[in-house]
Each structure stands twice: as structure tokens, then as C-alpha cells.
C-alpha positions as CSV (number, residue, x, y, z in Angstrom):
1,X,45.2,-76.1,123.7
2,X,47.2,-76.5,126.8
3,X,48.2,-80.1,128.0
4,X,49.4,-81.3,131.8
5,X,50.7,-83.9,132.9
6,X,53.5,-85.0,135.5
7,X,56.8,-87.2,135.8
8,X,60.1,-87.3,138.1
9,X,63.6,-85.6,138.0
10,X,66.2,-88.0,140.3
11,X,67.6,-85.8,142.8
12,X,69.8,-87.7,144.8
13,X,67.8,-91.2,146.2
14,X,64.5,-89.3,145.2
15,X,62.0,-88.6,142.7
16,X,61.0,-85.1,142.8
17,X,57.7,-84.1,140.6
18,X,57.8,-82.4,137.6
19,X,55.3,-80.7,135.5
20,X,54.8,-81.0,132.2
21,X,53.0,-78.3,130.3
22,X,52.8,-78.4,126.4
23,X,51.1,-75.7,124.3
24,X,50.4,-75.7,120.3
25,X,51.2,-72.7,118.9
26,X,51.0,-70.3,115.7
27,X,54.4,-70.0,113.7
28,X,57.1,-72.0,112.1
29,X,56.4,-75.6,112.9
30,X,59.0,-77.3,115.9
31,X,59.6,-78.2,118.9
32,X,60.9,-75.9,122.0
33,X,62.1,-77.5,125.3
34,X,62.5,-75.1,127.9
35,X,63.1,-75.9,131.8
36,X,66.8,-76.9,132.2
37,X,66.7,-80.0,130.3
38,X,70.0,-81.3,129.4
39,X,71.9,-83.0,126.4
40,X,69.6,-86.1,126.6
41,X,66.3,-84.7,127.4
42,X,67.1,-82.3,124.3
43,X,67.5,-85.2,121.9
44,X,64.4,-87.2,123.3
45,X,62.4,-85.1,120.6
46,X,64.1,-87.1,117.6
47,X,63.2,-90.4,119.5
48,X,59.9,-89.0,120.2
49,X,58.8,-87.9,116.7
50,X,60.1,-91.5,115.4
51,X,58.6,-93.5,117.9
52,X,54.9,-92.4,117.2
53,X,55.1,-92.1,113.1
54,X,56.3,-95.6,113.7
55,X,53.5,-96.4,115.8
56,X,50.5,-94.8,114.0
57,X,50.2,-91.9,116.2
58,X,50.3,-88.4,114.6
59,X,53.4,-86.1,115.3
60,X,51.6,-82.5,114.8
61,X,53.2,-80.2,112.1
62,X,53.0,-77.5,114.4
63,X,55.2,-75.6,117.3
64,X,54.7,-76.9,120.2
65,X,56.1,-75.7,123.0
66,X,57.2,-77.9,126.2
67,X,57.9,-76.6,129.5
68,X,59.3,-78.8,132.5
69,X,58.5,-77.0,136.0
70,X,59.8,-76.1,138.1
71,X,62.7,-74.4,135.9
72,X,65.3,-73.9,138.6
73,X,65.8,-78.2,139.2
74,X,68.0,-79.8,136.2
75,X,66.7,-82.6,134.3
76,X,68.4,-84.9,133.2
77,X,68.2,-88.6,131.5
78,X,65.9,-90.2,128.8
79,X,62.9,-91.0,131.8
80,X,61.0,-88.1,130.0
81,X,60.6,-89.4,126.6
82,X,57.6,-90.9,128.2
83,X,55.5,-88.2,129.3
84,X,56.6,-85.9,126.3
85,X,55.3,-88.3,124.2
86,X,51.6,-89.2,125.8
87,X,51.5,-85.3,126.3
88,X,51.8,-84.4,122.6
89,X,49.1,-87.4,122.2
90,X,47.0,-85.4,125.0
91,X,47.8,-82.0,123.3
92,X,46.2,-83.1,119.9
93,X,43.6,-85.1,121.2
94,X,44.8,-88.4,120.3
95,X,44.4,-89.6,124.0
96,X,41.9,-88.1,127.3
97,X,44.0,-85.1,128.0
98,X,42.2,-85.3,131.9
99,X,43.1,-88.9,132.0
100,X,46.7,-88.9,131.2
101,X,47.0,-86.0,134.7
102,X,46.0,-88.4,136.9
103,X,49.2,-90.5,136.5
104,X,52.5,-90.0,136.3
105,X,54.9,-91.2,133.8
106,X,58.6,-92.3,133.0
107,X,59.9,-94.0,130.3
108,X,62.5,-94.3,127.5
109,X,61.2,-94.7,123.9
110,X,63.1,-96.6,121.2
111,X,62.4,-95.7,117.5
112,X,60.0,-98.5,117.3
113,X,58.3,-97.1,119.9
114,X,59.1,-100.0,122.5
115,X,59.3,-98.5,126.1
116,X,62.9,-99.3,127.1
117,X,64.0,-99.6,130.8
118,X,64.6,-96.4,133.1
119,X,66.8,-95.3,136.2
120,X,64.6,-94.4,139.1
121,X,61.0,-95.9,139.0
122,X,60.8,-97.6,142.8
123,X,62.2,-93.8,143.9
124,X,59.0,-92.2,141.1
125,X,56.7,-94.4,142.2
126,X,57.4,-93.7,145.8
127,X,57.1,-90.1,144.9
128,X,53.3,-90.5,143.2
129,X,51.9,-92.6,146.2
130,X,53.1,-89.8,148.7
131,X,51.5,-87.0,146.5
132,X,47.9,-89.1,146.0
133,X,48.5,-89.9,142.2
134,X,46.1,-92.3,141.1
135,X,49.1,-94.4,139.8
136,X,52.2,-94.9,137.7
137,X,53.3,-95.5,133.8
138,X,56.8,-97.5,133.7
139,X,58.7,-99.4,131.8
140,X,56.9,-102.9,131.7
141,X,61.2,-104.2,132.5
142,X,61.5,-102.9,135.8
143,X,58.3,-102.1,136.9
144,X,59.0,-104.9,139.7
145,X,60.8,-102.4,141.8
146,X,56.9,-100.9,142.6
147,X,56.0,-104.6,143.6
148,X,55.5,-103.3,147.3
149,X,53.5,-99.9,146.3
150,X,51.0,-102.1,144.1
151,X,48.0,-102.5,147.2
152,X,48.1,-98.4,147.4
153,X,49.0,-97.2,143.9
154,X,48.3,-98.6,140.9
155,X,51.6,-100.1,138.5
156,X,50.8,-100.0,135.0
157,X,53.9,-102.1,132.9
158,X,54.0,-100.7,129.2
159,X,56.3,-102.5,126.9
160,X,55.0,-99.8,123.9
161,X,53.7,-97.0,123.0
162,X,50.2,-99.0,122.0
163,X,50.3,-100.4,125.5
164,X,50.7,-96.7,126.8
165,X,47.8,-95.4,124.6
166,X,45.7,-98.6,124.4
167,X,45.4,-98.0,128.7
168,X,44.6,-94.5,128.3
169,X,41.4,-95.4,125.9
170,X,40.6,-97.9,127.4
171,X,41.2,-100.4,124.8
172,X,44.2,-102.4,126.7
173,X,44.6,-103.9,129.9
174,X,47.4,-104.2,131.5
175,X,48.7,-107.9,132.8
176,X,48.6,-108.9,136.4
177,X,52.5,-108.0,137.7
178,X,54.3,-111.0,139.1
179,X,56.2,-110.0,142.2
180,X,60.1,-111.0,141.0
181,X,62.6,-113.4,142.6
182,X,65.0,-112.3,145.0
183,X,67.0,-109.4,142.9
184,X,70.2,-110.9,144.8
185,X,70.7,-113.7,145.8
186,X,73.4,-114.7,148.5
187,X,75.7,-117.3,146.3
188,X,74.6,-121.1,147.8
189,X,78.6,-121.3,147.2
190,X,79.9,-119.2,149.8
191,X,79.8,-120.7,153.3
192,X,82.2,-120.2,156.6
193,X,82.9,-124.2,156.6
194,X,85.1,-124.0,153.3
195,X,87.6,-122.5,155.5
196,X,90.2,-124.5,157.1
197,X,91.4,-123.2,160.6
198,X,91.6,-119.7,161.4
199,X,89.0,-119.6,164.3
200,X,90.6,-116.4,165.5
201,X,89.3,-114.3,162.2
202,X,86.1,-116.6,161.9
203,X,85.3,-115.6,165.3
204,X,86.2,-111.9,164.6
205,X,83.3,-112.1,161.8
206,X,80.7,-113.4,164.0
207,X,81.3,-110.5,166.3
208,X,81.3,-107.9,163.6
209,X,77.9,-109.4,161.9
210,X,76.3,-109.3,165.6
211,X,76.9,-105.7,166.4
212,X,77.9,-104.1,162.7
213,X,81.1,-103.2,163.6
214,X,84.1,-102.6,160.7
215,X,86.6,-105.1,160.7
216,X,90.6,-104.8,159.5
217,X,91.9,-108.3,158.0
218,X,96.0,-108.2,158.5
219,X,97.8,-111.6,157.2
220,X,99.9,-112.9,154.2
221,X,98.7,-113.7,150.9
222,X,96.4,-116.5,150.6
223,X,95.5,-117.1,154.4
224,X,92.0,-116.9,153.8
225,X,91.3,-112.8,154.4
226,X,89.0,-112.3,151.2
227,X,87.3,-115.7,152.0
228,X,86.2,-113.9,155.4
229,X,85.0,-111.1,153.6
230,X,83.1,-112.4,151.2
231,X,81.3,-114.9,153.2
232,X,80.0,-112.3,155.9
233,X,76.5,-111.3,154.4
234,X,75.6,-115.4,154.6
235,X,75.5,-114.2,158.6
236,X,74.2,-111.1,158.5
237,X,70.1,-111.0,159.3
238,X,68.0,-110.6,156.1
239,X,67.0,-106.7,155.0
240,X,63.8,-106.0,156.3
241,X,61.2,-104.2,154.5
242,X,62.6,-100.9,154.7
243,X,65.6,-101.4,154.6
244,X,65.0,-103.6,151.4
245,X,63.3,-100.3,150.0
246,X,65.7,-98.2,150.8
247,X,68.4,-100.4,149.3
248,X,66.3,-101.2,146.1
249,X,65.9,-97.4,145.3
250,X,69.7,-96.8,145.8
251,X,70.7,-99.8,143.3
252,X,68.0,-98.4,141.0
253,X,68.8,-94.8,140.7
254,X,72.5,-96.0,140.2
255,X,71.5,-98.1,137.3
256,X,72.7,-101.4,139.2
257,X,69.5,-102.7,139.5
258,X,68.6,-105.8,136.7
259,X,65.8,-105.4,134.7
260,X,62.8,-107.3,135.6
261,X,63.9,-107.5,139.6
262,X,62.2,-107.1,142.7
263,X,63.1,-105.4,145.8
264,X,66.6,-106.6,147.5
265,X,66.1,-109.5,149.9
266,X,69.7,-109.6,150.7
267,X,72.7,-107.3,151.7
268,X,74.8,-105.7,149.4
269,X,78.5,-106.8,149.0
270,X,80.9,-104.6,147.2
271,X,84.0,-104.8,146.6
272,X,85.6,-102.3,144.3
273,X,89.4,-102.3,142.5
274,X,92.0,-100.4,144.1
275,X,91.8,-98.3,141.0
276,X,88.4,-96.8,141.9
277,X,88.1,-93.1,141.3
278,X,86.4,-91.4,143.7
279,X,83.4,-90.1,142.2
280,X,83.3,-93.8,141.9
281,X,83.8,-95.0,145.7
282,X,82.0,-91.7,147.3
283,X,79.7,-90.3,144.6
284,X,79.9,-87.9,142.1
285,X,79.5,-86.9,138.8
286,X,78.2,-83.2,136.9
287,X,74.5,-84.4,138.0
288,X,76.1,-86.8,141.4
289,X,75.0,-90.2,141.1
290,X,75.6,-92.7,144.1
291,X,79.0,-94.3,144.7
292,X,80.4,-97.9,146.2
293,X,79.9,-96.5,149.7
294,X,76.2,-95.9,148.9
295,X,75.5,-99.3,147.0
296,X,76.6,-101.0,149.9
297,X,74.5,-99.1,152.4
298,X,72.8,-101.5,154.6
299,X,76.2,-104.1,153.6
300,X,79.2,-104.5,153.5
301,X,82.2,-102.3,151.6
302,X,85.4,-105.0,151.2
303,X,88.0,-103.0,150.1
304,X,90.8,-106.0,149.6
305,X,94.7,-104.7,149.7
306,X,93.6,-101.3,151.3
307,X,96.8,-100.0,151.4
308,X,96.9,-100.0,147.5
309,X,94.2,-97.5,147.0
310,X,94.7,-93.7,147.7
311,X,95.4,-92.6,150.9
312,X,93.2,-89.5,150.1
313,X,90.9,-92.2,149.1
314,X,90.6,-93.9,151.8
315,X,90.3,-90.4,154.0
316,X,87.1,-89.7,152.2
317,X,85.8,-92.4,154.0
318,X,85.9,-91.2,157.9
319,X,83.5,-89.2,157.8
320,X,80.5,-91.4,156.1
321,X,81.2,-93.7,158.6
322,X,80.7,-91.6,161.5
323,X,77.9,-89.9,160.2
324,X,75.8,-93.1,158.0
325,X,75.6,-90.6,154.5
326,X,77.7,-88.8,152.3
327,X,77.2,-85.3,151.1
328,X,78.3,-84.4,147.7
329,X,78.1,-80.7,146.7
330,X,78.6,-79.2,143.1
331,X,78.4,-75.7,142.0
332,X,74.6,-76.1,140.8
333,X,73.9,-79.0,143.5
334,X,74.3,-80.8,146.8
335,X,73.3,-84.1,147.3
336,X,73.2,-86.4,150.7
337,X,73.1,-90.0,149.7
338,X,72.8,-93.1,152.6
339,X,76.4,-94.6,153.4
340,X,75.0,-96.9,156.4
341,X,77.5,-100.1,156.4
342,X,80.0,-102.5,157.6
343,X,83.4,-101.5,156.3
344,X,85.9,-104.8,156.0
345,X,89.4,-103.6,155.2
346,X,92.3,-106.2,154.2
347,X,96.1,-105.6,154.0
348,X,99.5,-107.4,154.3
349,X,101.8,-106.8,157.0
350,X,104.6,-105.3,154.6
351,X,105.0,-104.3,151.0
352,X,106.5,-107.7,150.0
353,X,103.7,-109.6,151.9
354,X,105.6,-112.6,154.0
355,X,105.8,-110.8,157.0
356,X,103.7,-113.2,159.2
357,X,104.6,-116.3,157.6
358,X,106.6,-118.5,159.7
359,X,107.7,-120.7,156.2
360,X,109.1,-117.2,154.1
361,X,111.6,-113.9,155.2
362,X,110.5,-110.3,154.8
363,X,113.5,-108.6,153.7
364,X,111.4,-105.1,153.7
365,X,113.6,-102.2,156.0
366,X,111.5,-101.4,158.8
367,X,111.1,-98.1,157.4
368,X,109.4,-99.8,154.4
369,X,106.7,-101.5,156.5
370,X,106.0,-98.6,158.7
371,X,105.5,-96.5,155.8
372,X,103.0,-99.4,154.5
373,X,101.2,-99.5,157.3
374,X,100.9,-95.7,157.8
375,X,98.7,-96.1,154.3
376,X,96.0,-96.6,156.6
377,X,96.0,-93.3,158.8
378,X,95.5,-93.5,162.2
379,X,91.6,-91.4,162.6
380,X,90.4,-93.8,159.8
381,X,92.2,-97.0,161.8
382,X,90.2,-95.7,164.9
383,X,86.3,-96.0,163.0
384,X,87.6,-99.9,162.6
385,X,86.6,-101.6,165.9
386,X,88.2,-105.1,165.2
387,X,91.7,-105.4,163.9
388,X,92.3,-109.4,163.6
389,X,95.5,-111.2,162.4
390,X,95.1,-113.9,160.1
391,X,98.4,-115.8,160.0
392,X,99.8,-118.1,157.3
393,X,98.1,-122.2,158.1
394,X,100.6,-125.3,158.0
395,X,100.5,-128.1,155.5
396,X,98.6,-129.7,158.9
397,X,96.1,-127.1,159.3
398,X,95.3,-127.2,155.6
399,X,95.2,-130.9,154.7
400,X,95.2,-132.5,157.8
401,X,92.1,-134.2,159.7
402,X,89.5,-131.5,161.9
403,X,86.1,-132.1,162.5
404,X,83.9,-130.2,160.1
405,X,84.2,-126.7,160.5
406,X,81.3,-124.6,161.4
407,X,78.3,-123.6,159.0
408,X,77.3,-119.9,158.1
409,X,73.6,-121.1,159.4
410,X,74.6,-122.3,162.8
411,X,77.1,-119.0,163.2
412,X,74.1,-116.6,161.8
413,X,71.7,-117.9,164.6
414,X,73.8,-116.5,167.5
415,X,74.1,-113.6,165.4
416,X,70.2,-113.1,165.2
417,X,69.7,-113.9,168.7
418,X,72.8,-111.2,169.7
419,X,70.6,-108.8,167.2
420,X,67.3,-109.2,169.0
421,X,68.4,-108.2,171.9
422,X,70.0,-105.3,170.5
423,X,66.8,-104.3,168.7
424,X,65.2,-104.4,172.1
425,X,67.5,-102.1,174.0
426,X,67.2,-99.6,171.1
427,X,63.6,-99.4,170.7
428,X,63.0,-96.5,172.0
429,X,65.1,-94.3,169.0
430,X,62.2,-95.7,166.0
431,X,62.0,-97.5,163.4
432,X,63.6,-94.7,161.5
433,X,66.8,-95.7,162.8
434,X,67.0,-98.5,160.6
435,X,70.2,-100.9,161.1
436,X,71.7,-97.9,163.5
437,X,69.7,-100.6,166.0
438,X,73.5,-102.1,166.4
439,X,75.9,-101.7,169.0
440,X,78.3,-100.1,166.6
441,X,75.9,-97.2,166.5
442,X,75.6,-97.0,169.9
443,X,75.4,-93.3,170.9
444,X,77.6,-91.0,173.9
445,X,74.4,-90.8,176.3
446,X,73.5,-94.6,175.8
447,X,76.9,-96.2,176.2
448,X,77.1,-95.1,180.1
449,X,73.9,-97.3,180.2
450,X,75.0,-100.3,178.5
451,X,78.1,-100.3,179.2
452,X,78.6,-100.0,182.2
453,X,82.1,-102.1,184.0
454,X,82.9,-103.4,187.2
455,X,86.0,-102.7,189.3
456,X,88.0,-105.3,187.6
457,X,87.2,-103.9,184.0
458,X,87.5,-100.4,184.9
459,X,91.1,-102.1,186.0
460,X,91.4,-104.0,183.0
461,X,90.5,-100.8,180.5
462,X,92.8,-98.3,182.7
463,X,95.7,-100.5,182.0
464,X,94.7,-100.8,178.3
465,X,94.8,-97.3,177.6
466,X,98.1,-96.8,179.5
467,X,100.3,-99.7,177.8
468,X,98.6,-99.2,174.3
469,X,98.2,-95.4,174.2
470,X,94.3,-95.3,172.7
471,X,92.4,-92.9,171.4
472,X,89.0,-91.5,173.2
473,X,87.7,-93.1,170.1
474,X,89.2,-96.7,170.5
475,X,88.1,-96.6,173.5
476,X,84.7,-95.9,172.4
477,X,85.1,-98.7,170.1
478,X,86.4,-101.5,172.8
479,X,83.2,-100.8,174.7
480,X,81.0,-101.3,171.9
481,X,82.5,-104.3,171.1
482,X,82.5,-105.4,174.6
483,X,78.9,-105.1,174.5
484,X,78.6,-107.1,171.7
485,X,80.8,-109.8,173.2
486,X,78.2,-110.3,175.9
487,X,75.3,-110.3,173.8
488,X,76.1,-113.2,171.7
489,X,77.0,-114.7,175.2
490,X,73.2,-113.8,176.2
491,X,72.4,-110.4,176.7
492,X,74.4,-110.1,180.3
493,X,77.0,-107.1,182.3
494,X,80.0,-106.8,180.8
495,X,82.4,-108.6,182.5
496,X,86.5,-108.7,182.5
497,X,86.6,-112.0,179.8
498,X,84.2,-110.0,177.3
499,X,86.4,-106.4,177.8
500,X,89.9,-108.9,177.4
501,X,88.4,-109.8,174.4
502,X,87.5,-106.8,172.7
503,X,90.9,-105.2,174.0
504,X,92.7,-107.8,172.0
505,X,91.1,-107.0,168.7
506,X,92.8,-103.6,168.9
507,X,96.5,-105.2,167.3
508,X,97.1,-102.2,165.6
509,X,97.0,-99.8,168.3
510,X,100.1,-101.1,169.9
511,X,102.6,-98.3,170.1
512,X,105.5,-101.1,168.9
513,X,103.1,-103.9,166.8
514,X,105.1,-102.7,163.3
């Protein structure tokens, strides 16, 4: 008797189908996995055999053959203990063989023959709505991530084996499926009034979060740089839908995702050690798995004291941010995973730190801290559009009386307003385009459009490029950030004031800043 029955292989941010087909045959009883399974799909057989004994389900003293098709795509991970299981239940007649092909299955089995969590199942359960599967068998601890599939495919949560069996003979219902709380949370902690004075960098933030533009954070120790940081996702706009799904099956393939969440309702925020590999910052691995620049797609990447990670490091990372992905090939493979993000870089001004502070001398030679700055090459230095100082406060500035500073709420409502009227302008490219609807993702054809300057800019930009010596990419970047300028100012031309300002976030660029 020939059994069927189908499941997933993660390939990349997807599910692709797999086919199951298990045969009893005549001959020495065991069990023969063929298909390119690897170490762990090998050893789910053991789990298997122990999980239904231990269940009351009959393990058949026979050979049984397994195939997974198609035999050219790797498989990998314990998602199939699942599926071989029900199918040698289908095979011996122990459940509806025609049943059991109408669904597709993933799942890890323990010995008791509990149905343990697996990587994957918004990204499977994506795949079995697009290919008209009646509906989906996962892990009853993160079948939450399917929350938003549930009107057009039906989620059935097993927590066992019985649960499993008990749906396909109709003995067992399966409960209702609570949609989950937000799966993260921004921290009720983190807000831009805790910090005291530095307007300059607050305001640098605001213009970042408006238009998604990459931000450098240059200043001594303790002036307030990772405080920035971590406090820019409380003004960027919530995910939307897709973007929340696209997010949620990223985190989930990676094994980031908790058990028992929901979709995403907020934007990522990594921020990895300096001592990140780079499998572990890009991607990688035998079978590549997403990296730090993937989990923060549609976030932001902080990576604090940039200088102190790799410079080949760092290098990996032009190229994701011009294109929005990352492509990692292996001998066997190639996978493209989603890198679409804000980047938000910090560094001191020297090896020793106190240059910039008024109160402390940097004894560092000036070959020292040109060396230190030239960590950051200059290609990668042109993909950040701001580059904002954030000096050393005074005992004043810190302790001394100011009116309340600013909330994140009142500061993420011009930046929702400066959004919609991006969102308008590029309406016209899709929804497809996801959070490319920004100003930092303005493209060649569209900038002579939107950005279009008067006499006394062109001036202004002329002079710019002279004194400072910019890049055609810098200067890309000041008229992107121009634009975004005068749409948090409402929507208007771009004007000398906006282009001043955007000029002046290009520090870095000076021929003699360091």
C-alpha cells in the first residue's frame, strides 16, 4: 500500500512543498529515508517509532520505505517528524489515508509523543493557502503565526500525537485559536524625553524616521548616542499588514520568534556585538539561515562602536543597502533573503574617545584618529545620509532647569504626516514596494521630479560639492534628505533652508573634519 501526503522544506524566507510517499514492503523489517534528508531528518525515525509505541499507535514490523520529493531540494530540520509519523499511521491504516492528503503537516515529535514547536509554520502555511490545501497541522505553540491565514485556510493546533490522530478520525476537535498579543512590544520605557539636551541629534532622528534614511552617531562616551538609537522605532509608523507578515516569517524561519506569538506589530531593533561573525550579521550557514541584517528588515540595524567590528564586516554591508536583500550562495545553494532597513551607526571621534569633549584631552597622534575613522570606508560612509555630532553636555545641560523635553508621540506624528505624503507621491510603484515608499529609496528617474531646486539651491549645492569634495552618491543623499526636510515642513519645493540643512548633516565629508 502506497501512502501520500505533503509538508515544507525552508528554503530561504519560504516554504517549498514536499511530498511524502511511503510504501510497505517485503524483506528485512526497517526503515529507509531517501530524498536528501540530512542528519536530523535521519534520526527523526527513532523519535518517530517512540512517540507512537508511547501513544498507542502501532509502529509496523515491516520495511517501509520513505521518499521525500523532489530529491534534488535538501531537507533539513525536525519539521518532518510530523508528516512521517501520520504517514506511517496512513500507510497501515490506522488513520483515512485520503484525509491525511488534503493537509499539510509540520511538526517535531518528543518521545512522549507531545508535538514540540517548529521553525517555519507562518512561511508553510503561506505555502498551503497558495497551492489550495484544505489546511494546515502545526504545532499547537506557534500556530499563532497563521492567525492572519485562518478566514482562508484552516489552522489546526496539535499539542500530541492523539490531538493529530483524534482530528483525522474525527474523534477530536480542535479549540478555537486566540489571535496572540503583540509578539513585540516597543518597551513603554524608552521615550525621546529621557534625554537631556542634544536637540541637534534628536532632530537628526526625526528626519531619519520620516524618510528612512541611515544615520552615523559621532560623540564621546556617554553623550546620549545609543539612547538615540534605541529610542527610534517609538517614531517610526507601525508595520502594516505586509510588512508585519513579511517580518513574522523572517523571525520565524530564524528561530527568533517566541512560542505562542502572533504576527509582529512593531519594528525590529537589533543591535548585535561587535564580535558578530558574519554568517551571523549577513547570513549564512551549510543550509543559510537569515542573519542581523535580515531580522531587522523593515527596522533598524544599531551597530554601536562601529569602528570595533571588522572592516570586512562592515563592507559586507554596502551592498544590501543599496539593493534592500542579501544573496548568500553555497556550493549546493543560493539564497536571497530581505535586508530592507534603517542602518544607525555610532563611533567616537578617536581611539581613546575624548576627542569632542571640551572637559578631557585627546592625546591620540593624528595619524591614530585618522586611521580610526578610516574603519568606516568611505563607499559605505556614502549609503549613510545623516552624519550628526553629538557632543559631550555640561553639568547645566544635564542637571540644570529646561522645560520638558519632547515626547516620542508628539515627534512620531510629524513623522506620520511627513510619511503620508511620501506614500502618496509613490503610489504609482505598488504596494509591492513595501517601506521602499520613503524618500531614502527614492529612485534616479524620480529624484529629477521631486527634487527639483531653484537658482539659489542649485547655488547653494554647487558650492557644497566644491568646498566639501562629494561623491555623486552624497549628493544623491543630500537631495533625498532635502526632500525629506520639506515634507515634515508640509509637503512643499525644496528651498535653500531645507538643502542648508541636509548639507550640514554630511560632517564627515569634509576634506579636513579629522
Amino acid at each position: 500500500m502506497l501512502a501520500k501526503l505533503f509538508s515544507v522544506a525552508l528554503s530561504g524566507v519560504d516554504a517549498q512543498l514536499v511530498e511524502l510517499e511511503l510504501d510497505l514492503l517485503t524483506g528485512l523489517p526497517g526503515v529507509r529515508l531517501v530524498g536528501l534528508p540530512d542528519k536530523s531528518v535521519q534520526e527523526s525515525i527513532q523519535r518517530i517509532r517512540s512517540a507512537l509505541r508511547n501513544g498507542g499507535y502501532e509502529f509496523p514490523n515491516r520495511k517501509i520505505l520513505i521518499n521525500l520529493a523532489p530529491a534534488e531540494l535538501p531537507k533539513e530540520g525536525a519539521l518532518f517528524d510530523l508528516p512521517i509519523a501520520l504517514g506511517i499511521l496512513a500507510v497501515t491504516e490506522q488513520i483515512p489515508l485520503q484525509a491525511v492528503s488534503r493537509y499539510l503537516a509540520v511538526g517535531e515529535l518528543a518521545l512522549d509523543g507531545s508535538i514540540r514547536a517548529v521553525r517555519g509554520v507562518l512561511a508553510a502555511a503561506i505555502t498551503a493557502q497558495q497551492l489550495g490545501f484544505t489546511g494546515i497541522i502545526a504545532p499547537a505553540a506557534n500556530v499563532r503565526e497563521a492567525i492572519a491565514l485562518a478566514g482562508r485556510l484552516e489552522v489546526v493546533p496539535v499539542a500530541c500525537m492523539a490531538d493529530a490522530v483524534g482530528f483525522f478520525t474525527r474523534q477530536w476537535t480542535p479549540p478555537p485559536i486566540e489571535e496572540a498579543a503583540q509578539s513585540a512590544p516597543a518597551s513603554p520605557d524608552l521615550d525621546f524625553s529621557d534625554i537631556r539636551g542634544q536637540h541637534h541629534a534628536k532632530r537628526a532622528m526625526e528626519i531619519a524616521a520620516a524618510g528612512g534614511h541611515n544615520v552615523l552617531l559621532m560623540g564621546p562616551p556617554g553623550t546620549g548616542k545609543t539612547m538615540c538609537a534605541q529610542r527610534l522605532p517609538t517614531i517610526l509608523p507601525p508595520l502594516s499588514h505586509a510588512e508585519s507578515m513579511e517580518t513574522t516569517k523572517i523571525w520565524s524561519i530564524a528561530g527568533e520568534l517566541p512560542p505562542g506569538a502572533g504576527l509582529m506589530a512593531t519594528r525590529p531593533f537589533r543591535s548585535p556585538h561587535h564580535s558578530v561573525s558574519s554568517a551571523g550579521l549577513i547570513g549564512g550557514g551549510s543550509m543559510p539561515r537569515p542573519g542581523e541584517i535580515s531580522l531587522a528588515h523593515n527596522g533598524v540595524l544599531f551597530l554601536d562602536e562601529a569602528p570595533e567590528f571588522s572592516r570586512t564586516l562592515l563592507e559586507t554591508l554596502r551592498q544590501p543597502l543599496e539593493d534592500g536583500r542579501v544573496t548568500i550562495s553555497r556550493a549546493a545553494t543560493a539564497q536571497t533573503f530581505p535586508a530592507r532597513l534603517m542602518l544607525v551607526l555610532s563611533m567616537n571621534l578617536c581611539p581613546c574617545g575624548k576627542r569632542g569633549d571640551a572637559k578631557k584631552t585627546c592625546r591620540c597622534a593624528p595619524q591614530q584618529v585618522a586611521q580610526y575613522v578610516g574603519r568606516l570606508s568611505g563607499p559605505l560612509l556614502d549609503r549613510i545620509d545623516l552624519h550628526v555630532e553629538v557632543p559631550a553636555l555640561t553639568y547645566r545641560e544635564l542637571r540644570g532647569a529646561a522645560p520638558p523635553a519632547e515626547p516620542s508621540r508628539a515627534i512620531r506624528d510629524r513623522v506620520l504626516a511627513a510619511r503620508e505624503i511620501q506614500a502618496r507621491r509613490y503610489a504609482s510603484r505598488g504596494e509591492a514596494a513595501g517601506a521602499w515608499l520613503v524618500n531614502a529609496g527614492m529612485q534616479s528617474s524620480e529624484m529629477a521630479i521631486h527634487c527639483a531646486l531653484d537658482d539659489a539651491s542649485e547655488s547653494l549645492l554647487r558650492q557644497a560639492m566644491a568646498e566639501f569634495g562629494l561623491s555623486a552618491r552624497a549628493h544623491a543623499r543630500i537631495l533625498k534628505l532635502a526632500r525629506t526636510i520639506a515634507d515634515l515642513a508640509g509637503g512643499g519645493p525644496i528651498g535653500p533652508a531645507e538643502l542648508a540643512e541636509a548639507i550640514q548633516f554630511r560632517t564627515i565629508d569634509r576634506r579636513d573634519a579629522y
